[in-house]
C-alpha positions as CSV (number, residue, x, y, z in Angstrom):
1,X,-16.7,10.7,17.0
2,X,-17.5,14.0,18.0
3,X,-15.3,17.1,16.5
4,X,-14.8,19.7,19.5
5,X,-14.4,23.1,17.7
6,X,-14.1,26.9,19.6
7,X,-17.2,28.8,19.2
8,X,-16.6,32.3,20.0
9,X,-18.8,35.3,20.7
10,X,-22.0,35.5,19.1
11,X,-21.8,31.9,17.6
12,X,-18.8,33.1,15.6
13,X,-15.9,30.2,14.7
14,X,-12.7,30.4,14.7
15,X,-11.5,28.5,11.8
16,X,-9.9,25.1,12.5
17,X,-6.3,26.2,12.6
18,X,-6.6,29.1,14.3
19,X,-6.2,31.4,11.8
20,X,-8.0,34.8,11.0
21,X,-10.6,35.0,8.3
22,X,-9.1,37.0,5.0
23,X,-10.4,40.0,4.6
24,X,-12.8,39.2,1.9
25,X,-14.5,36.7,3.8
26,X,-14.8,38.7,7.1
27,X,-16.7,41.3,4.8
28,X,-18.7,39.1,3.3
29,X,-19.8,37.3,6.1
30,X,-21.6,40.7,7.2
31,X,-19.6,40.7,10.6
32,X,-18.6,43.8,11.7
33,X,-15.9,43.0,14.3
34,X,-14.9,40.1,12.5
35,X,-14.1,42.2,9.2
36,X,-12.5,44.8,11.6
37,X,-10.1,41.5,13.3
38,X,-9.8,40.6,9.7
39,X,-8.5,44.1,8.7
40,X,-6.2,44.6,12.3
41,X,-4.5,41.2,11.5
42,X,-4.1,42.5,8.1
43,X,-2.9,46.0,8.7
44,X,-0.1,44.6,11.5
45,X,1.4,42.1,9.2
46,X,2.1,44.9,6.5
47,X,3.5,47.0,9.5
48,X,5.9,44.3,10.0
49,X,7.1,44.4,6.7
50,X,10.7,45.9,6.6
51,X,10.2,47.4,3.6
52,X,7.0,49.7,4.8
53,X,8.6,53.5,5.7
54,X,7.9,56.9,6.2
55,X,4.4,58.2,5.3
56,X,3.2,54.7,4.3
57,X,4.1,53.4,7.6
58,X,2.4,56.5,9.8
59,X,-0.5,55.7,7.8
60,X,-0.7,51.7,8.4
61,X,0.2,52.6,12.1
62,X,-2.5,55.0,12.7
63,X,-5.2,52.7,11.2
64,X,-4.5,49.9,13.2
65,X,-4.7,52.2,16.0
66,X,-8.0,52.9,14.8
67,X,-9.1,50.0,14.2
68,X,-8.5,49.0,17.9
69,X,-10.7,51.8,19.0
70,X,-13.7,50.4,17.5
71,X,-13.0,46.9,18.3
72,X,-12.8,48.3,22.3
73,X,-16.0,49.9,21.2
74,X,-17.4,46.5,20.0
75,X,-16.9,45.2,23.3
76,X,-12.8,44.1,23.5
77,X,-10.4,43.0,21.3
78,X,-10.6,39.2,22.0
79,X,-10.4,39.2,25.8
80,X,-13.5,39.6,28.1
81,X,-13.7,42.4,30.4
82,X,-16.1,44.0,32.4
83,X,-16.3,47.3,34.0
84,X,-18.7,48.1,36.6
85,X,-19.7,51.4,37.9
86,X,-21.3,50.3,41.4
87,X,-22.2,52.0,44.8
88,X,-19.7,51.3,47.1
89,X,-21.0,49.8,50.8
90,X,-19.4,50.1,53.7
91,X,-17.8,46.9,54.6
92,X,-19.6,44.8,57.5
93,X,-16.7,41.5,58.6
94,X,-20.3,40.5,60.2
95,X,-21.8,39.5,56.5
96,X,-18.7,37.2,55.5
């Protein structure tokens, strides 16, 4: 039988349980925005931690930041959106 598996932008996978790739893997695979997901995931699990304060925690928080910059930069951050700078035309009910 057939295995159905997501195959996301670019021919990447997701892995089977839906996990994110470690970092080491996302780096080696050559990947940029998949070693950038790699790192986000990374960075906003240590920001959860409770015992991550002061100057450590400005830090994390201001990479992950960052990090979702370039990712918007890479084209989005797991969604799909499009922006379209078009001429406007009047509208004509006629057309419809």
């Amino acid at each position: 039988m057939a295995e159905l598996r997501f195959v996301g932008p670019a021919g990447s996978r997701k892995s089977r349980a839906g996990r994110p790739k470690s970092v080491a893997s996302a780096a080696r695979s050559g990947d940029q925005r998949e070693l950038l997901v790699a790192m986000q995931v990374r960075l906003a699990k240590a920001v959860d931690r409770p015992d991550v304060g002061g100057l450590g925690l400005a830090a994390l928080v201001r990479r992950l930041l960052e990090i979702g910059r370039e990712l918007e930069k890479l084209g989005g951050a797991g969604g799909s959106s499009v922006v379209v700078d078009a001429p406007t035309e009047p509208w004509r009910p006629s057309l419809v």
